[in-house]
MARBARO-932547 format. One line per 10 residues: number of its first residue (from 0); their letters; for each residue z, y, x of N, C-alpha, C, O. Coordinates in steps of 0.001 Angstrom, whole numbers, plus 500000, padded with zeros to 6 digits. Each point is the difference from the previous one (the first is absolute). Layout:
REM MARBARO-932547
NUM	A	Z Y X Z Y X Z Y X Z Y X | ...
//
This chain:
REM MARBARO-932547
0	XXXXXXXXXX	193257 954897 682730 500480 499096 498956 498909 499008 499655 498841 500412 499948 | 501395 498481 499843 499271 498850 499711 500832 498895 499407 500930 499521 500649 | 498669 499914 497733 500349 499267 499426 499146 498852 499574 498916 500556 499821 | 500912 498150 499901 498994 499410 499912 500068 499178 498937 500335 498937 500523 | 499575 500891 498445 500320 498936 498692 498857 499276 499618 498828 500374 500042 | 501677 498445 499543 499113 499263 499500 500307 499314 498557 500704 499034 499704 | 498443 501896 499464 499823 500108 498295 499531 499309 499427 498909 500388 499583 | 501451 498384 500048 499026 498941 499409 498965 499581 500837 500163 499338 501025 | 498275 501234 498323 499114 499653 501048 499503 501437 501036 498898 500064 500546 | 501949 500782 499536 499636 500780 500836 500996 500421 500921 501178 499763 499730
10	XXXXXXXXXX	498437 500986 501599 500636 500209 500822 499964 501843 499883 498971 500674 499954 | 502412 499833 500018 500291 501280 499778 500289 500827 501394 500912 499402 500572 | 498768 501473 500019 500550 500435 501372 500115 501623 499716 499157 500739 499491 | 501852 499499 500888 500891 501599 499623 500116 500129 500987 500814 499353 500658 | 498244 501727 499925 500514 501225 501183 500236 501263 499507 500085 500460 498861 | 500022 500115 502523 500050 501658 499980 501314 500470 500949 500515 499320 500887 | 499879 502018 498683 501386 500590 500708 500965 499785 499407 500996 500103 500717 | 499299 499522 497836 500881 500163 499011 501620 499280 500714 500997 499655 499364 | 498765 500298 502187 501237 498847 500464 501130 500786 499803 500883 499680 500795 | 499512 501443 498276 501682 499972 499478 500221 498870 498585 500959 499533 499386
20	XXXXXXXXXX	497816 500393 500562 500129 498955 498763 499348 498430 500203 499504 499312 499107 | 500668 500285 502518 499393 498463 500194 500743 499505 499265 499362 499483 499082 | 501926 500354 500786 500922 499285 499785 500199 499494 498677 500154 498807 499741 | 499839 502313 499262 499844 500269 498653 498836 498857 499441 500019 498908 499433 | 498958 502056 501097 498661 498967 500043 499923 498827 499767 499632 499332 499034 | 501027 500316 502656 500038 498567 500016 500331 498681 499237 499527 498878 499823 | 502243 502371 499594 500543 498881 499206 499271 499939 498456 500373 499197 499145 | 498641 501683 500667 499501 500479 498415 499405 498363 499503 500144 499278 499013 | 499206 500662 502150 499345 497987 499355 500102 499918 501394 499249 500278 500935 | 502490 499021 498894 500047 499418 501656 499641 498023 499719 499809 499210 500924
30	XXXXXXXXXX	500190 500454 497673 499426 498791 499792 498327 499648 500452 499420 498914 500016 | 500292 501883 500187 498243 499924 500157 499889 500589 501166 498959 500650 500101 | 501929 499369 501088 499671 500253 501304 499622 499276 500405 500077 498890 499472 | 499098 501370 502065 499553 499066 500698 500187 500598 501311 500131 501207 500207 | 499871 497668 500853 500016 500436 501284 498847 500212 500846 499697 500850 500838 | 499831 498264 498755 498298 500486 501276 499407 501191 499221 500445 500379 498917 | 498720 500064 501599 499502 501215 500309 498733 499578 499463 499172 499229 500486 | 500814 501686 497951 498105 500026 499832 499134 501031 500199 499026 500158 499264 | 501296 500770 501919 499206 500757 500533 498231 499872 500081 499016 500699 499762 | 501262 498141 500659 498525 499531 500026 499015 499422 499106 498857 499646 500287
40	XXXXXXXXXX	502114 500273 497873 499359 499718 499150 499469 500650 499295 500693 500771 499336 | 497553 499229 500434 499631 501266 499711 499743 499914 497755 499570 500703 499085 | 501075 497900 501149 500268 500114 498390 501249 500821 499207 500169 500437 498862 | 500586 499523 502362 501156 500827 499526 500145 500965 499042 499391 501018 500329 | 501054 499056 498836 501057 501576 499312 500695 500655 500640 501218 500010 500178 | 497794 500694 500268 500884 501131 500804 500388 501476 499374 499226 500803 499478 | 502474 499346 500762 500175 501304 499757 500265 500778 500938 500666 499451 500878 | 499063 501734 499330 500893 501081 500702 500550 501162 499763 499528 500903 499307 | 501508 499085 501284 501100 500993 499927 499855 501021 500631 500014 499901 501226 | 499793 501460 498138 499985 501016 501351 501214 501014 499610 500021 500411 498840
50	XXXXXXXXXX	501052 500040 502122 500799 500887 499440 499202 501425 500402 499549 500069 501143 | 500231 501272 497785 499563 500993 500426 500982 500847 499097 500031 500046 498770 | 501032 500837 502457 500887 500839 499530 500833 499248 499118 500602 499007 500410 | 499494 501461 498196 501127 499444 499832 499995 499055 498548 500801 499811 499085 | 497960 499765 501225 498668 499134 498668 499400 498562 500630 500364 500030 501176 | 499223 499280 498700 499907 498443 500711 498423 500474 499320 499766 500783 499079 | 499499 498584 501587 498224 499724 499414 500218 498143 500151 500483 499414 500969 | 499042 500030 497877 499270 498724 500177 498751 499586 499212 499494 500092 498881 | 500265 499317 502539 498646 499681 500114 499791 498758 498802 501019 499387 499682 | 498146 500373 499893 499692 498297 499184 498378 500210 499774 499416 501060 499774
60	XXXXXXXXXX	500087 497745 500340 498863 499676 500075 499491 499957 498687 500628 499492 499071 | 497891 501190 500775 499877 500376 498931 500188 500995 498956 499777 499937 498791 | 500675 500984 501930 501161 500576 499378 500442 501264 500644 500427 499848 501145 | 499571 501387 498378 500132 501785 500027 501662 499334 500718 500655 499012 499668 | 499535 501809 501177 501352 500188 501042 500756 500667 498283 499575 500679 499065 | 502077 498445 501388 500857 500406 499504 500531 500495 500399 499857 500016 501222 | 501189 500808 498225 501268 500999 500445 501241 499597 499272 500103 499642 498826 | 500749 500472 502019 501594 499951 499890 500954 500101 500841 500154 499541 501131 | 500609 501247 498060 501609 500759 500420 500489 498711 500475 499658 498906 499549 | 501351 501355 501604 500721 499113 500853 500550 499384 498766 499719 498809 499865
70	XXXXXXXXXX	501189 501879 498966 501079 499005 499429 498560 499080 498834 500081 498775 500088 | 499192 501548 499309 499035 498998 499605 498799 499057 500864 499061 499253 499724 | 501362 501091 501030 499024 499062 501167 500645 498813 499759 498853 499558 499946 | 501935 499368 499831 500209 498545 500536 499644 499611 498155 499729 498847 499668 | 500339 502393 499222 499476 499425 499128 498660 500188 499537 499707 499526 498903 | 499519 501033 501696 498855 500172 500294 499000 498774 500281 499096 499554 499293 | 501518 499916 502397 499590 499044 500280 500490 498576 499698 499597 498980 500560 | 501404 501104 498397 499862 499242 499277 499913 499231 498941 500380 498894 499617 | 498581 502644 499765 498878 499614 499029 498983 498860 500455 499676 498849 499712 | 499898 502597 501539 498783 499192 500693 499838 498845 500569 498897 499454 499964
80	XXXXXXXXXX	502349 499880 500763 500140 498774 500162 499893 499116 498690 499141 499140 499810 | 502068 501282 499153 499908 499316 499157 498381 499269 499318 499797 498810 499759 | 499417 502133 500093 498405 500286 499411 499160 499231 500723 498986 499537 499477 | 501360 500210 501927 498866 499608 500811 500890 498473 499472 499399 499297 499188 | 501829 500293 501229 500241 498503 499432 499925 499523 498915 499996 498772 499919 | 499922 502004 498925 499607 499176 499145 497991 499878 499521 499486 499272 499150 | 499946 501575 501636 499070 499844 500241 499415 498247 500642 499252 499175 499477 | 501526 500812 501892 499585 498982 500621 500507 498824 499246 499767 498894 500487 | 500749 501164 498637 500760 499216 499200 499537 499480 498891 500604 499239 499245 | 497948 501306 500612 499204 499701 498774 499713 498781 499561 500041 499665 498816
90	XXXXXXXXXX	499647 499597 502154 500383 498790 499362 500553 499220 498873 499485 499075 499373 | 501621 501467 500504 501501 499339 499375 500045 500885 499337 499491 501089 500265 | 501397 498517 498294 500421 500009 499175 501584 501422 500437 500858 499785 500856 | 499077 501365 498367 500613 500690 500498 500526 500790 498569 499324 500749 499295 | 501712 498951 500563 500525 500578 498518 501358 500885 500351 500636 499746 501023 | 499747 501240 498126 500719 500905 500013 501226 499342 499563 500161 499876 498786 | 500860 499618 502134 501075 499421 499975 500922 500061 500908 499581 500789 500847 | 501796 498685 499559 500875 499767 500858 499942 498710 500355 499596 499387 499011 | 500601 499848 501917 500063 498605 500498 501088 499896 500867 499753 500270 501175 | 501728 499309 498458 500922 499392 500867 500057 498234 500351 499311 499058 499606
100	XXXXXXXXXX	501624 501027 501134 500557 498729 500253 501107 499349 500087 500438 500000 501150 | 500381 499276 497876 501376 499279 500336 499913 499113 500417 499486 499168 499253 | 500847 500410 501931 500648 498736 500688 498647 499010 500040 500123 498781 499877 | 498671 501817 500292 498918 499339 499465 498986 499777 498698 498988 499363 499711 | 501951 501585 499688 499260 499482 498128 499566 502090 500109 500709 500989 500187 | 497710 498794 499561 499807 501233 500213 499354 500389 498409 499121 499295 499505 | 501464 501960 499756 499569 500631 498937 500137 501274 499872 500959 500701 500321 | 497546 499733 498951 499265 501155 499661 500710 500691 499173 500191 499492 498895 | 500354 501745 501372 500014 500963 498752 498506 500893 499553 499260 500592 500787 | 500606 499310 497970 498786 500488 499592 499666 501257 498762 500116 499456 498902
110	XXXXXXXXXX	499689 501326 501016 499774 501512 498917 499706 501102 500774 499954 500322 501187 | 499869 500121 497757 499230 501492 500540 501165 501199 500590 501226 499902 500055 | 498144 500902 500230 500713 501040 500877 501656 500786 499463 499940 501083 499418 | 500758 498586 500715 501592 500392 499241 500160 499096 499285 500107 500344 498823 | 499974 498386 501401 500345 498595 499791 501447 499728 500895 500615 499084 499454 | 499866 501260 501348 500953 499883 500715 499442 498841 501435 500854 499404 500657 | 497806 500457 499608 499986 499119 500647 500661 500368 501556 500482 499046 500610 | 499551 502309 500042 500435 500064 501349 501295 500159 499867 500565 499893 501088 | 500390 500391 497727 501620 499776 500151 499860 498653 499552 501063 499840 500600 | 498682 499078 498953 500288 499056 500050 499428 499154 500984 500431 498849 500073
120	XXXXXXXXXX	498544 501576 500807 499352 499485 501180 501117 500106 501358 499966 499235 500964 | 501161 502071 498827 500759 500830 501276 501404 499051 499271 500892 499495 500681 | 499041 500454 498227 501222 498945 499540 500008 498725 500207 501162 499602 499928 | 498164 499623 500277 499403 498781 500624 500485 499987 501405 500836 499233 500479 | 498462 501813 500166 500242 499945 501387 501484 499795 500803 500287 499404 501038 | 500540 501397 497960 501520 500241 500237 500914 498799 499812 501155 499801 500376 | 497577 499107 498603 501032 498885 499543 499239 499177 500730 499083 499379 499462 | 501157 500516 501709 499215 498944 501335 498469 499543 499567 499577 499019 500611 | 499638 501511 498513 498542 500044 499896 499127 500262 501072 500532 500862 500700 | 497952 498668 499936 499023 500726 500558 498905 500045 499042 499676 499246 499082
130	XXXXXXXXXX	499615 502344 501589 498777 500683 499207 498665 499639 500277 499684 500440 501106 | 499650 499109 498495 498315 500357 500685 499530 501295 499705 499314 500635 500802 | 501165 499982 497597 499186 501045 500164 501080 500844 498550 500588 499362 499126 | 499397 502169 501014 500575 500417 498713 499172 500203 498854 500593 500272 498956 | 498151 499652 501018 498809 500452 499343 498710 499351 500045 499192 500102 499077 | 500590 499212 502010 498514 499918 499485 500080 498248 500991 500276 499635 501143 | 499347 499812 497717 500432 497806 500602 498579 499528 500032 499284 500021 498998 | 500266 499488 502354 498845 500003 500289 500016 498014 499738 500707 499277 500702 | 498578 500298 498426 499940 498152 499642 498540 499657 500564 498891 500431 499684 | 501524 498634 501265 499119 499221 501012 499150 499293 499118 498789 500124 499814
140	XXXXXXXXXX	502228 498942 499556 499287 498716 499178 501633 499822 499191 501169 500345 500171 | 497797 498708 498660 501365 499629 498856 501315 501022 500324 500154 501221 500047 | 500633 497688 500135 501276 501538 500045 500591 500165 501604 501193 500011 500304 | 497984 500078 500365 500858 500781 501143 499361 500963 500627 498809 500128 500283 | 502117 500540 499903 500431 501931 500011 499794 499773 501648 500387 499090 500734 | 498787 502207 499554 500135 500120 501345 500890 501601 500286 499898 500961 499237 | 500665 499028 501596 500493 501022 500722 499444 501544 499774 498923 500337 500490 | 501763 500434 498853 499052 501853 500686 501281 500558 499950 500841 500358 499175 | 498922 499556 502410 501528 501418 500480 499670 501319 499874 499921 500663 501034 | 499801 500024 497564 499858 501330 499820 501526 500192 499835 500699 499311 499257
150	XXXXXXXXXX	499719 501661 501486 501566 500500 499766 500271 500636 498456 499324 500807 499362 | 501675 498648 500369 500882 500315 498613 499626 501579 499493 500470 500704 500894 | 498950 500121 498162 499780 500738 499937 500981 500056 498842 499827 499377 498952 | 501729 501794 501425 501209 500197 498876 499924 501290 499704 500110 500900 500833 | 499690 499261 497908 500150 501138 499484 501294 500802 499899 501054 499384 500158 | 498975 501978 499586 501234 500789 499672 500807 499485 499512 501130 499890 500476 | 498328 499460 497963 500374 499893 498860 500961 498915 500360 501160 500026 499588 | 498237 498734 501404 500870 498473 499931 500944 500231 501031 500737 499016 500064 | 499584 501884 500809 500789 500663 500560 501294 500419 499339 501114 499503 500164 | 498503 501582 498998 500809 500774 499300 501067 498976 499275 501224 500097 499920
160	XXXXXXXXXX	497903 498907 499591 500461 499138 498841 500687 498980 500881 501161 499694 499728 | 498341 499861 501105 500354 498456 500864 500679 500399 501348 499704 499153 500842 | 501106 501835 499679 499850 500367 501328 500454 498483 500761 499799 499882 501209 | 500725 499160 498124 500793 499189 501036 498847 498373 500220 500460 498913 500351 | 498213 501317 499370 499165 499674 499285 499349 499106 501082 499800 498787 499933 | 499982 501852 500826 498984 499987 501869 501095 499619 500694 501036 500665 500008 | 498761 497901 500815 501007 499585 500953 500081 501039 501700 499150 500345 500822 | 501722 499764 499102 500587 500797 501145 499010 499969 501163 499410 500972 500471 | 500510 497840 499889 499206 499663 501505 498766 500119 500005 499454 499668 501053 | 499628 500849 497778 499149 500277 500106 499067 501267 500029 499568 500502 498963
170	XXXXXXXXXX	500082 500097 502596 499651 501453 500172 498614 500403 498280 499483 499459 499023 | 500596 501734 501666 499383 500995 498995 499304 500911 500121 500118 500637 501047 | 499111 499702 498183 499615 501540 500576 500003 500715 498482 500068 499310 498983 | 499845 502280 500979 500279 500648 499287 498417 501150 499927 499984 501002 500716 | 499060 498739 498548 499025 500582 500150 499841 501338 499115 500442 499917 498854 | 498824 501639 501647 499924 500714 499230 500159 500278 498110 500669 500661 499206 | 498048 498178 500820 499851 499617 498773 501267 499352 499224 499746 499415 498947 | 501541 500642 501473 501162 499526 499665 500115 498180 499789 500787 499210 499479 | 498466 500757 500953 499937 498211 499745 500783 499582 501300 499651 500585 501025 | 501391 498455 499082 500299 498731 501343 499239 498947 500118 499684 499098 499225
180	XXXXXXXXXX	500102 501118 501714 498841 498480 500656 501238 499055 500646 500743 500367 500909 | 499305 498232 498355 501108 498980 500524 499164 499270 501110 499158 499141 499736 | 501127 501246 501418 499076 498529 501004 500756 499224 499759 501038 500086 500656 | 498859 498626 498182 500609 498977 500333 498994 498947 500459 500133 498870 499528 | 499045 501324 501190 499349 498641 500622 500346 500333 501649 498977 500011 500684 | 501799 500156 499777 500415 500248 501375 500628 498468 500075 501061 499561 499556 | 497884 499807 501168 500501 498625 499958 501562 499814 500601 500752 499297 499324 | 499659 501175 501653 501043 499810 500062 501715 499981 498810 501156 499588 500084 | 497951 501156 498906 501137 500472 499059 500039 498693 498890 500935 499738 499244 | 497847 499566 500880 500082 498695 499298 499929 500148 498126 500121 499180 499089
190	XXXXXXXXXX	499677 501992 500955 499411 500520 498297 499036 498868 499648 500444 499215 499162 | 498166 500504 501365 498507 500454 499664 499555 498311 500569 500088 499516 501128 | 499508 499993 497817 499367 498713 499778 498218 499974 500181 499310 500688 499247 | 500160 498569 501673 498613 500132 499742 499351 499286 498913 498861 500284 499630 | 501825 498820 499867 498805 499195 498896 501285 499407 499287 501147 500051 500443 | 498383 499299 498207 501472 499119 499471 499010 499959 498632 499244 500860 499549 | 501071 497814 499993 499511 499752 498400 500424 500661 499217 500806 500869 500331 | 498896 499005 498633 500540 500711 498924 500715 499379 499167 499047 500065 499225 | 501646 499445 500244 500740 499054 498867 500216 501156 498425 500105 499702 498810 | 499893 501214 501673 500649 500705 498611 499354 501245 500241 499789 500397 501145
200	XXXXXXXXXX	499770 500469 497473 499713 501194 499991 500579 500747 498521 499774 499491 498902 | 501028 501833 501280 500787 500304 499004 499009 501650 499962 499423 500676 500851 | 500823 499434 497554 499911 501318 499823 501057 501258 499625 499626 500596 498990 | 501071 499704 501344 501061 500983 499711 499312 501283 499060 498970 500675 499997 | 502586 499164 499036 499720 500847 499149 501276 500770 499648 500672 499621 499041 | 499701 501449 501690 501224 501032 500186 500696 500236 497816 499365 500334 499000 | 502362 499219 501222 499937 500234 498815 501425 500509 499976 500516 500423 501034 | 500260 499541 497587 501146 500220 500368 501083 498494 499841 499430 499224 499233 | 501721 500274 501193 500722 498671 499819 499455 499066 501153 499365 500037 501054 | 501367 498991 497972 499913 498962 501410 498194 499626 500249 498996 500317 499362
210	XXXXXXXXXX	501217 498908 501819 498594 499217 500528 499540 499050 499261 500783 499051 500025 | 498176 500728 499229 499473 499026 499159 498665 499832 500790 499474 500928 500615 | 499792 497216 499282 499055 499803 500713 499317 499288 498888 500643 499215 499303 | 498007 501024 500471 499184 499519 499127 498955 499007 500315 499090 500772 500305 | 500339 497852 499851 498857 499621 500407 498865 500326 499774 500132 500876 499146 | 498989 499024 501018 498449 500742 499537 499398 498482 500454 500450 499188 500809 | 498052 500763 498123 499425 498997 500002 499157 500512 501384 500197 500925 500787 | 498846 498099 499127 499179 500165 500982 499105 501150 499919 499768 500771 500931 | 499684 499300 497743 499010 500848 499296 500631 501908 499865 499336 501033 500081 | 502248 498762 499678 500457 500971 500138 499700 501352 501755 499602 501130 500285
220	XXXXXXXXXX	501143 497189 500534 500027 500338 501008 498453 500800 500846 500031 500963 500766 | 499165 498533 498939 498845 499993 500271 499178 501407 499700 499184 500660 500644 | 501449 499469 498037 499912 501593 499153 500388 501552 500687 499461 501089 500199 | 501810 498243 500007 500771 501047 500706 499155 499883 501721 499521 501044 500443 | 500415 498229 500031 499691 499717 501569 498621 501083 499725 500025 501100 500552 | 498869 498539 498626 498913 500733 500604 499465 501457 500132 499016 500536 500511 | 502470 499996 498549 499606 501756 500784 500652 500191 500772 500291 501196 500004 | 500410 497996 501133 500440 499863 501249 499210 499841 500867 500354 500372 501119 | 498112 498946 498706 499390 499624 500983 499368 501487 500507 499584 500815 499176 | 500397 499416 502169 499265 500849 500557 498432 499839 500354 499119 500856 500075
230	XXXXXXXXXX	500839 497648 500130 498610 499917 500375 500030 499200 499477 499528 499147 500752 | 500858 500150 497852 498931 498950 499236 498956 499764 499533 499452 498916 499805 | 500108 502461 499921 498296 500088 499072 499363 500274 501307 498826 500207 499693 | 501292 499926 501738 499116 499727 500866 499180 499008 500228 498811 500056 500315 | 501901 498975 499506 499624 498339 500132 500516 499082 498657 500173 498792 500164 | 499989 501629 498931 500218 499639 498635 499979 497855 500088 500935 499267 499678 | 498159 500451 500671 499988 498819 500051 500708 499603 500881 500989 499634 499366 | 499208 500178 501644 500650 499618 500876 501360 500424 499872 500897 499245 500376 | 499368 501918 499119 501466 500946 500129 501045 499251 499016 501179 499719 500218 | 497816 499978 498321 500439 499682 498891 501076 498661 500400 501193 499752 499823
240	XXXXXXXXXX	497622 499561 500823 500078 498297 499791 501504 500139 501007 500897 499197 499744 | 499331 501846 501398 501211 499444 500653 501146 501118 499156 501200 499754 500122 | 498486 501115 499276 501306 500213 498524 500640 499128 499231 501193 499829 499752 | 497513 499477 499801 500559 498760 499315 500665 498765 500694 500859 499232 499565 | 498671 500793 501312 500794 499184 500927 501506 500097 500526 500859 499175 500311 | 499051 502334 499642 501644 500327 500583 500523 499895 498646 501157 499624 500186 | 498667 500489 498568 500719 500112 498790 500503 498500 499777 501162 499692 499737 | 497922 499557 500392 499790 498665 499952 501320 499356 500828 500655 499052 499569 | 499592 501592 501608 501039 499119 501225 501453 500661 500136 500937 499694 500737 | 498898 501590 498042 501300 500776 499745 500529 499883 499343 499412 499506 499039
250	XXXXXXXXXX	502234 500789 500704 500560 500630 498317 499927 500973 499548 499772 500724 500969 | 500256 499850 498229 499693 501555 500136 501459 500082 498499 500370 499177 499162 | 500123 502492 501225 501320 500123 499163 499420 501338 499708 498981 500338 500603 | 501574 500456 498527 500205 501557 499641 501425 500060 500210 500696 499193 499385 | 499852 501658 501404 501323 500305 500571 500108 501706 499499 499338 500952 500414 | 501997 499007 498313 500551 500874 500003 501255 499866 500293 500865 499127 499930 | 498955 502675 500647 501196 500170 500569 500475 501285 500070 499134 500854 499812 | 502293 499660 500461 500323 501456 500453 500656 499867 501161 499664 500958 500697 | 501306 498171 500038 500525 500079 500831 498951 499169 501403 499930 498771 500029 | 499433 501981 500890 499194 498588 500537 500281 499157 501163 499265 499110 500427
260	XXXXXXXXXX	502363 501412 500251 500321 498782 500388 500593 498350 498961 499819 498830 500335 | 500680 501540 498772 499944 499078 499063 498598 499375 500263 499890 498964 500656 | 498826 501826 498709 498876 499165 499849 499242 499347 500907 499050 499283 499685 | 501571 501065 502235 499119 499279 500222 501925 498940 500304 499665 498827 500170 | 501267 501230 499883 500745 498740 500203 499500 498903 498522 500078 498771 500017 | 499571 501818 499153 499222 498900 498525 498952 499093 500661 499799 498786 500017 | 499451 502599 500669 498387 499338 500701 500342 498913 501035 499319 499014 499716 | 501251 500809 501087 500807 499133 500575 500662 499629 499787 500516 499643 501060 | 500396 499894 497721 499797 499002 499524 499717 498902 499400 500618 498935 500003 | 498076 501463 499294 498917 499565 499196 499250 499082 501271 500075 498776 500109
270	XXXXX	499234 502097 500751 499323 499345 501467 500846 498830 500039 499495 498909 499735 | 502066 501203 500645 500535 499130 500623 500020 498853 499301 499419 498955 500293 | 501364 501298 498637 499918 499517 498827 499156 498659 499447 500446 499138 499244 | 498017 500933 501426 498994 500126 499407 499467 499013 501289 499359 498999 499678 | 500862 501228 501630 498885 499417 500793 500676 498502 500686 499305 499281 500718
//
């Protein structure tokens, strides 16, 4: 088995035996594949896979060998993928959000963890939307969003509640840890956007009644945005100045709601509305 990605500024290469699961693999960040062969790059991130009995060992640099059961292995490694890209990713501006796209007009959902951002990220998708990312929106400069095909990580819970939620055509996997991994960046399936501005960023706030949308000043917006940032106080100066910048080139709303296909057909049509 041999996989080869290329992560921002690094080049990722996945071997080993694990080939009942190339496939899986492959499609996990089939957006960040590549075809030539970096065998010979000795900058590489290299992982390896070893199957022993009925337990996988992987290898990572730096780093005490992991272990995992066949059914947590693809979420395993993609932690570790995940970790090493947003690593190489340091650069940029990387805040704890959703980033879709309608028809070109691309906006952030933004709050903290049970905010509704991945059912309204998987509700998007269903209403002819593409994703860059369900969680974590990596900003180049001012407001545009670059691409991270980390697969949809759906809980029990948005299951239970949403089953009709996740569009059909898009495979899955079902990991120990009870979580589904959505590959929707399988380019062919046409989900998964690499880059797109931002025009709008909403904060959802789960309630009971209809959908109401609130504006937020700039200063508001700005408030709420910075315990989103993952790596802002790394580079504080630099990080700051392109926050303010994306606040600056956005609208920003507080979106309540209970029903959330309603809220994102509102969200589109506000975008539309609007551009």
């Amino acid at each position: 088995m041999r996989i080869s990605l290329a992560i921002g500024d690094k080049s990722l290469l996945l071997t080993g035996n694990a080939d009942d699961y190339f496939d899986t693999l492959s499609n996990l960040f089939a957006a960040w594949r590549q075809e030539r062969d970096e065998r010979d790059r000795s900058d590489a991130y290299h992982l390896t896979i070893t199957k022993k009995g009925n337990t996988y060992q992987i290898a990572v640099p730096d780093s005490n060998l992991i272990e995992a059961e066949a059914g947590s292995l693809v979420s395993v490694i993609e932690q570790i993928i995940t970790c090493a890209a947003r690593e190489s990713m340091q650069d940029y501006l990387q805040l704890h959000a959703a980033t879709l796209d309608s028809k070109g007009d691309g906006f952030t959902i933004a709050g903290p963890h049970g905010a509704g951002k991945t059912t309204l990220a998987l509700t998007a998708l269903s209403c002819g939307c593409t994703a860059l990312s369900d969680e974590i929106t990596v900003i180049r400069k001012a407001n545009l969003a670059l691409g991270f095909p980390r697969p949809f990580r759906v809980r029990p819970g948005i299951l239970e509640l949403h089953p009709s939620v996740i569009p059909s055509c898009i495979p899955s996997l079902l990991s120990t840890d009870n979580i589904t991994h959505l590959l929707f960046s399988i380019p062919s399936l046409g989900f998964y956007r690499p880059e797109t501005r931002i025009r709008h960023i909403f904060f959802p706030v789960r309630r009971s009644g209809g959908t109401e949308v609130q504006p937020l000043t700039q200063r508001e917006t700005l408030e709420r945005l910075l315990p989103q940032g993952f790596n802002i106080y790394q580079r504080p100066d630099e990080f700051m100045h392109v926050l303010i910048e994306l606040v600056r080139m956005t609208e920003s709303h507080e979106i309540r709601y209970h029903d959330h296909w309603h809220a994102i057909q509102t969200i589109q049509q506000m975008i539309h509305g609007s551009s």
